[in-house]
VOPAGU-2260 file (C-alpha; in pm, 1 decimal, decimal comma):
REM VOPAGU-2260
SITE   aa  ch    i         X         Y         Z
SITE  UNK   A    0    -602,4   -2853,7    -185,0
SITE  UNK   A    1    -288,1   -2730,5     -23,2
SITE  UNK   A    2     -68,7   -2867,5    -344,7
SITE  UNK   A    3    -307,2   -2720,6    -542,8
SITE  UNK   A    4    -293,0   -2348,8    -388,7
SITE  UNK   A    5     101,2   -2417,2    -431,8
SITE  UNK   A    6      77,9   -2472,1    -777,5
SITE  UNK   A    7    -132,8   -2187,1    -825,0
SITE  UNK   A    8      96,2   -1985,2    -668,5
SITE  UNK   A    9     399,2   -2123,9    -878,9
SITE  UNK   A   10     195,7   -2030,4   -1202,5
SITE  UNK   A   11     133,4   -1696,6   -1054,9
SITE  UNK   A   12     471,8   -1599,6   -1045,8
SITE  UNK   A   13     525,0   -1753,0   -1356,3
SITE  UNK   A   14     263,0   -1529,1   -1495,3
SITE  UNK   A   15     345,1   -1222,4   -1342,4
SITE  UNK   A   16     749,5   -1246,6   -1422,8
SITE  UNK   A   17     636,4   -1289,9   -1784,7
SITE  UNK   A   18     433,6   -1004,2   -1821,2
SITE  UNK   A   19     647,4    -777,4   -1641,7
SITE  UNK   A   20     949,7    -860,4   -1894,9
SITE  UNK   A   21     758,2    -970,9   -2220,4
SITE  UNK   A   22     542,5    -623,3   -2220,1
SITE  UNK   A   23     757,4    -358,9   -2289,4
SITE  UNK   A   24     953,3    -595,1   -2559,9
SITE  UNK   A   25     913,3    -527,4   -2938,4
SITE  UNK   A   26     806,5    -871,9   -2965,8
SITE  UNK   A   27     715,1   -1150,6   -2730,6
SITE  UNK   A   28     874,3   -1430,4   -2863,4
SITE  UNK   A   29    1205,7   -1299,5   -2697,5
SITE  UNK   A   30    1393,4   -1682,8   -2670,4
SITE  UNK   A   31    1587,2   -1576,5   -2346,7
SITE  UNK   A   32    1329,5   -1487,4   -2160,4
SITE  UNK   A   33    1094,1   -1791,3   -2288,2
SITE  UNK   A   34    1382,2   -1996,6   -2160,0
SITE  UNK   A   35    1404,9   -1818,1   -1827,3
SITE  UNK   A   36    1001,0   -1863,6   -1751,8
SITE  UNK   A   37     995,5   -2243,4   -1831,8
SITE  UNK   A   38    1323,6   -2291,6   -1669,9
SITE  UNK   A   39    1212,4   -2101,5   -1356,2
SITE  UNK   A   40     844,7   -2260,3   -1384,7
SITE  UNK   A   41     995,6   -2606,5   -1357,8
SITE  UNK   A   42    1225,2   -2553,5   -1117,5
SITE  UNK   A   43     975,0   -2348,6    -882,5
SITE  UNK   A   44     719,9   -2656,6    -914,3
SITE  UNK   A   45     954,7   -2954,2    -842,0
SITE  UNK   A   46    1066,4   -2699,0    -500,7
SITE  UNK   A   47     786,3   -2632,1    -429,5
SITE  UNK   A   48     624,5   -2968,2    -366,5
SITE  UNK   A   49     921,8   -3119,1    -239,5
SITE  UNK   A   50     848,3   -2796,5      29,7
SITE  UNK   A   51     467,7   -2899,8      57,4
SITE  UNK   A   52     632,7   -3269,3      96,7
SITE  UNK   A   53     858,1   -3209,1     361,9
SITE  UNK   A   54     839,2   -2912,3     522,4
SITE  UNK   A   55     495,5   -2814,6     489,2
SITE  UNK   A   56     491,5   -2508,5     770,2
SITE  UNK   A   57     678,4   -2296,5     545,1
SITE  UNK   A   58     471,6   -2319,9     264,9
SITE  UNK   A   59     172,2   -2257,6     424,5
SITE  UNK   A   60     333,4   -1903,9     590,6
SITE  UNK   A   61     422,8   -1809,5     262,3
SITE  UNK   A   62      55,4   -1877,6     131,0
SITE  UNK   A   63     -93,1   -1713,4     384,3
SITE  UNK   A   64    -202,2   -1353,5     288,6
SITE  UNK   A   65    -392,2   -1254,0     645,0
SITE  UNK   A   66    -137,6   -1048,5     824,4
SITE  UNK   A   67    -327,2    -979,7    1142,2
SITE  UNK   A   68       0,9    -801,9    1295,1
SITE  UNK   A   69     127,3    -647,7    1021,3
SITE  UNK   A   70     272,9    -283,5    1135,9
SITE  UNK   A   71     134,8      15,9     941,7
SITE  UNK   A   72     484,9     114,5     803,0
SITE  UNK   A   73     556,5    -235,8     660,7
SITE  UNK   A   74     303,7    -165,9     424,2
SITE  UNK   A   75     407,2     113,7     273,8
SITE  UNK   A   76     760,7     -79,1     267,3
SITE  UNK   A   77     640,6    -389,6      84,7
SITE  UNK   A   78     430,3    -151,5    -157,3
SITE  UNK   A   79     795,1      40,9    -238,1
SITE  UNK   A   80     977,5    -300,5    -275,0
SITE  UNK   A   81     650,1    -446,2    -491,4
SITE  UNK   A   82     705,4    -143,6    -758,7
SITE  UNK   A   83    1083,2    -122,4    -725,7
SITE  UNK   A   84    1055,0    -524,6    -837,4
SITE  UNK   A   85     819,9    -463,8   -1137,9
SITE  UNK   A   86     986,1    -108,5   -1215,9
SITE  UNK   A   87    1312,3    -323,7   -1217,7
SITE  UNK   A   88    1241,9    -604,1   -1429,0
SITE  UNK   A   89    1063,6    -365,4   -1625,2
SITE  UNK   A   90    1401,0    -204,8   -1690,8
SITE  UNK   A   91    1585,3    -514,4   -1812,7
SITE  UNK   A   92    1404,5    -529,1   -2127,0
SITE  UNK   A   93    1398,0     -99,1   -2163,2
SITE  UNK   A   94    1757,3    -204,1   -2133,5
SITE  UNK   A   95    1802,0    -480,2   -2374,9
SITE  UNK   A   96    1598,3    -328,4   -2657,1
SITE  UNK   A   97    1617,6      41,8   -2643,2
SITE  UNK   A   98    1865,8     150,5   -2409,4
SITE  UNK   A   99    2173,1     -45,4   -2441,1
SITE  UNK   A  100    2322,8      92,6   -2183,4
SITE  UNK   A  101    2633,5    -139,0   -2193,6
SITE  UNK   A  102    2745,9    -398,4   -2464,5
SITE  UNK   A  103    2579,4    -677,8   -2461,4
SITE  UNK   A  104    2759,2    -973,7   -2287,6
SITE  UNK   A  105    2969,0   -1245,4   -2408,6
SITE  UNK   A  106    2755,6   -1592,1   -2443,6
SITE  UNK   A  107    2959,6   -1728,8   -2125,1
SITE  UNK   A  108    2838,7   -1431,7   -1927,1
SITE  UNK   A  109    2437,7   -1503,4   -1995,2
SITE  UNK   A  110    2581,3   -1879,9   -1848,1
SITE  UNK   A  111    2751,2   -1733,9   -1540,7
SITE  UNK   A  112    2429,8   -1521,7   -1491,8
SITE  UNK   A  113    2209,0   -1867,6   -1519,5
SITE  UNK   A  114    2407,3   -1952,4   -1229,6
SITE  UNK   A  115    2368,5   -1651,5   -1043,9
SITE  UNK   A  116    2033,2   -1722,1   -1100,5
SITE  UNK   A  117    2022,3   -2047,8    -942,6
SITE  UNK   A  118    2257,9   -1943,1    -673,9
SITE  UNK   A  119    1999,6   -1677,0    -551,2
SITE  UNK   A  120    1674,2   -1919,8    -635,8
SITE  UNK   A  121    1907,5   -2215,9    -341,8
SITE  UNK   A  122    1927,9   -1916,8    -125,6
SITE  UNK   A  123    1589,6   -1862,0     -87,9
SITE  UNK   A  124    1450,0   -2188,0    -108,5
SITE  UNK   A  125    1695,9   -2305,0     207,4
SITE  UNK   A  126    1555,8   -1973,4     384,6
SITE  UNK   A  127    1262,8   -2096,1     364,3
SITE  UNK   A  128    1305,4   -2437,1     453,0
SITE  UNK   A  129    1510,1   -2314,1     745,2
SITE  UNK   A  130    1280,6   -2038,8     856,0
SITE  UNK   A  131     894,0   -2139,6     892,4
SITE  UNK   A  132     799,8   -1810,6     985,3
SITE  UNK   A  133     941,1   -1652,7     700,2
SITE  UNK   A  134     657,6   -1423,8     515,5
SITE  UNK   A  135     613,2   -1223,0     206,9
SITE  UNK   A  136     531,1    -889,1     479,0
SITE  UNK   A  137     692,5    -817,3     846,5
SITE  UNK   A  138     360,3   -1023,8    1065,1
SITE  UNK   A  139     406,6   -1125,6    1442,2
SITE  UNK   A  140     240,9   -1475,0    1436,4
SITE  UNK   A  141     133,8   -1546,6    1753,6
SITE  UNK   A  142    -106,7   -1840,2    1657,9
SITE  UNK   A  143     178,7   -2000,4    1524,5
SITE  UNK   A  144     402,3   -1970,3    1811,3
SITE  UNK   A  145     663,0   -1778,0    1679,2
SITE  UNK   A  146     989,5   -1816,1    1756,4
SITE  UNK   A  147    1355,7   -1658,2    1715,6
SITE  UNK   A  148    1541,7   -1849,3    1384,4
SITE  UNK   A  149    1898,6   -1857,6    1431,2
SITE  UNK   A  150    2067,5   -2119,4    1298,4
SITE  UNK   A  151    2163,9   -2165,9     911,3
SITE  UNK   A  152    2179,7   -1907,5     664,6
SITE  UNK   A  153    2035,4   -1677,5     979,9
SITE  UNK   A  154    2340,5   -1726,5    1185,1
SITE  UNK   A  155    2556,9   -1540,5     906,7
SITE  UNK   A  156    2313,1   -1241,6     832,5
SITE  UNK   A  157    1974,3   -1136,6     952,5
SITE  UNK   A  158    1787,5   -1118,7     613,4
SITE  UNK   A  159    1884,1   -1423,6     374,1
SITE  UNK   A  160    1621,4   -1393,3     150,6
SITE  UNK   A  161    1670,4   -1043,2      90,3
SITE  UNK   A  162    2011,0   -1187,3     -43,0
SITE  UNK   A  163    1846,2   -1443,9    -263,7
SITE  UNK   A  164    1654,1   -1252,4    -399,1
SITE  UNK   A  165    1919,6   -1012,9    -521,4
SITE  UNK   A  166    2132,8   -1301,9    -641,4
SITE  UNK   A  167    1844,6   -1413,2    -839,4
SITE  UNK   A  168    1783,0   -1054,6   -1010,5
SITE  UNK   A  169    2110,0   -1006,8   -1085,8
SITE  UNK   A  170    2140,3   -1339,4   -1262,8
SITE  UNK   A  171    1814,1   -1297,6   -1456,4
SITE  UNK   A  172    1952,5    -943,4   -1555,6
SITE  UNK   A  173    2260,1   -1082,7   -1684,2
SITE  UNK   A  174    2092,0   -1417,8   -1871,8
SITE  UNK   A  175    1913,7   -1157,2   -2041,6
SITE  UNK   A  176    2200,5    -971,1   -2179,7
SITE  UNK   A  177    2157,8    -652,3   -1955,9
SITE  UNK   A  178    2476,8    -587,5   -1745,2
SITE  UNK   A  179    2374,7    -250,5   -1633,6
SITE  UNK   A  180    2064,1    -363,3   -1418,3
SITE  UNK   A  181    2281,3    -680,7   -1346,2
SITE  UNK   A  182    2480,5    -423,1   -1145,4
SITE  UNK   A  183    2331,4    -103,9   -1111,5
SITE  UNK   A  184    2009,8    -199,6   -1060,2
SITE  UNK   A  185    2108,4    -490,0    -834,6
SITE  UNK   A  186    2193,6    -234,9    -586,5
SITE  UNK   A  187    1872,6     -20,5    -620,1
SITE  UNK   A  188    1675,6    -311,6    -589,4
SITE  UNK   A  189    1901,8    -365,5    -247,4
SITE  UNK   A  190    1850,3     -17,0    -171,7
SITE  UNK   A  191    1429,0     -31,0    -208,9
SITE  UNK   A  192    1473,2    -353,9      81,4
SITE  UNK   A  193    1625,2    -120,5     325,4
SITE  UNK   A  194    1301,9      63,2     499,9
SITE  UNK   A  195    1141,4    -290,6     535,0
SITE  UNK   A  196    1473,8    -441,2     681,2
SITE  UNK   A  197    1475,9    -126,0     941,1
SITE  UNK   A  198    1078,7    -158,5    1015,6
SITE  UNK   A  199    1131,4    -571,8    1074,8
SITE  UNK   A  200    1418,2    -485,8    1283,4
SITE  UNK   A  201    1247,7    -281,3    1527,9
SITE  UNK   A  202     943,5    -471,4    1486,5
SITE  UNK   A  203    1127,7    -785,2    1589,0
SITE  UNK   A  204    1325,1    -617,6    1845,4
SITE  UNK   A  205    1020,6    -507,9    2011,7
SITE  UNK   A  206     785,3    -821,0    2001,9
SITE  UNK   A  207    1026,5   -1148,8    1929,2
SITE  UNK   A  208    1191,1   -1277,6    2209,4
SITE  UNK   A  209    1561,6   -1273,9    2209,9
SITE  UNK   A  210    1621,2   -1093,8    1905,5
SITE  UNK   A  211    1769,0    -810,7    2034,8
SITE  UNK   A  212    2070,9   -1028,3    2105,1
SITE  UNK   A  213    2073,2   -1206,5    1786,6
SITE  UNK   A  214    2108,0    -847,1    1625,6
SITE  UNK   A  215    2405,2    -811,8    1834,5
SITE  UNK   A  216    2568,5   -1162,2    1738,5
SITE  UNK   A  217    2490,0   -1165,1    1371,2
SITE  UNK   A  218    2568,3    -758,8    1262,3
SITE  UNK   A  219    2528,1    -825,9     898,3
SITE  UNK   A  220    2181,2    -792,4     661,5
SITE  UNK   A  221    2225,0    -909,3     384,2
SITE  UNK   A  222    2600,3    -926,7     282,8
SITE  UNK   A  223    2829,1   -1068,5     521,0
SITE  UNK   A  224    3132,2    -883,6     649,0
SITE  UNK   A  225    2932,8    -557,6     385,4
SITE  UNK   A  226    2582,9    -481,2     530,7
């Protein structure tokens, strides 16, 4: 059962991703994108089982959807960063087929973004691996003994996945041939994470035991030696 719920979950995404770029295009048999779902569908599956395999706590916090201590704010936060994703990768195709903001990319660009794109997808996959605790919303889990990560990716900056996740826009923005929400909106998108990075700060601070002196060792959220 627990594979199973992962691999609904992985076609979920899938799912989701798809309709929020194939929609607004003039046609859906747009061979970029195609490429990008089955790409990221495989990937995501062989990941996620080897997670399910190996290092099965994380995968079952990020299945878990009953946040008991979830602060009031943080949902308002995860509702802005839920439309500012779909409003986003909305934009990528606006961009490709009716905007054209900026010229269309060079073939080795869409390449460099595929790695961008993978860059991001390792980023978040050894977040989760190293963090157990690490959930979709800010949640205090006490039945699960929650404890201070600070070691790995967390002992550079305080919100890794934030980072991946960036990484991995920005390189799906560029494989499809929109440089303008490969940079611009890379740093709205960064901009939408900032009220949930504040509320899981204080949260954290108040409620997690010594991580009001990890915020003082590791100053950086998401770019190291930026912010």
């Amino acid at each position: 059962m627990f594979y199973i719920k992962t691999f609904i979950g992985v076609i979920f995404q899938v799912l989701l991703l798809a309709l929020l770029l194939l929609v607004p295009a003039p046609t859906w048999y747009w061979s970029d994108a195609i490429f990008l779902l089955g790409f990221y569908f495989l990937i995501n599956v062989i990941t996620s089982f080897w997670i399910c395999a190996y290092y099965p706590a994380s995968m079952e916090a990020r299945l878990e959807f009953d946040f008991k201590r979830q602060p009031k704010k943080d949902k308002i936060a995860t509702s802005i960063i839920i439309l500012a994703l779909g409003l986003a990768l909305n934009l990528i195709t606006v961009d490709v087929f009716y905007l054209n903001i900026f010229e269309a990319p060079p073939p080795v660009a869409k390449y460099i973004g595929l790695v961008i794109f993978l860059f991001g997808y390792t980023i978040i996959l050894f977040t989760m691996v190293q963090n157990e605790f690490a959930q979709s919303v800010v949640n205090i889990q006490d039945e699960r003994n929650q404890m201070l990560v600070d070691t790995g990716l967390y002992g550079y900056i305080r919100h890794p996945m934030y980072t991946g996740l960036m990484f991995l826009f920005s390189g799906i923005s560029l494989w499809l041939s929109s440089i303008f929400m490969a940079t611009i909106g890379t740093i709205i998108l960064m901009l939408a994470f900032i009220p949930r990075i504040l509320i899981e700060e204080e949260t954290l601070s108040n409620e997690l035991d010594g991580y009001e002196a990890y915020l003082q060792r590791v100053k950086h959220r998401i770019i190291p030696r930026v912010y």
